[in-house]
Each structure stands twice: as structure tokens, then as C-alpha cells.
Phi, psi and omega in degrees: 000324187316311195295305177332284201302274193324348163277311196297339166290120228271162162340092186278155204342314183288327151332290199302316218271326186315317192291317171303294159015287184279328156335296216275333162281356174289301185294337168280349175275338175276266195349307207294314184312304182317325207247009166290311159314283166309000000 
């Protein structure tokens, strides 16, 4: 039963905030390119 609940618990914090990070720094890298251009 134990295992059963552990595959179905969502991510932990550290995975989510990493992926959040990288968002923000994917998108901040795009931005810099975008106003490089312009």
C-alpha cells in the first residue's frame, strides 16, 4: 500500500522549484536575446 501512495504523490518541492527556476531563467534569456536584437 505503502508504494501504491508513493507513485501517485506529485513531485517534490525540489524538482517543482527547480523546473520553476529554469523557466524563469529560459525566459529571461529569450527576453535578453529579443531586446538584442531590437
Amino acid at each position: 500500500m505503502d508504494f501504491a501512495l508513493v507513485s501517485f504523490v506529485p513531485p517534490p518541492p525540489i524538482i517543482a522549484t527547480f523546473f520553476c527556476h529554469y523557466f524563469l531563467f529560459l525566459s529571461a534569456a529569450i527576453m535578453k536575446i529579443i531586446l538584442d536584437h531590437f
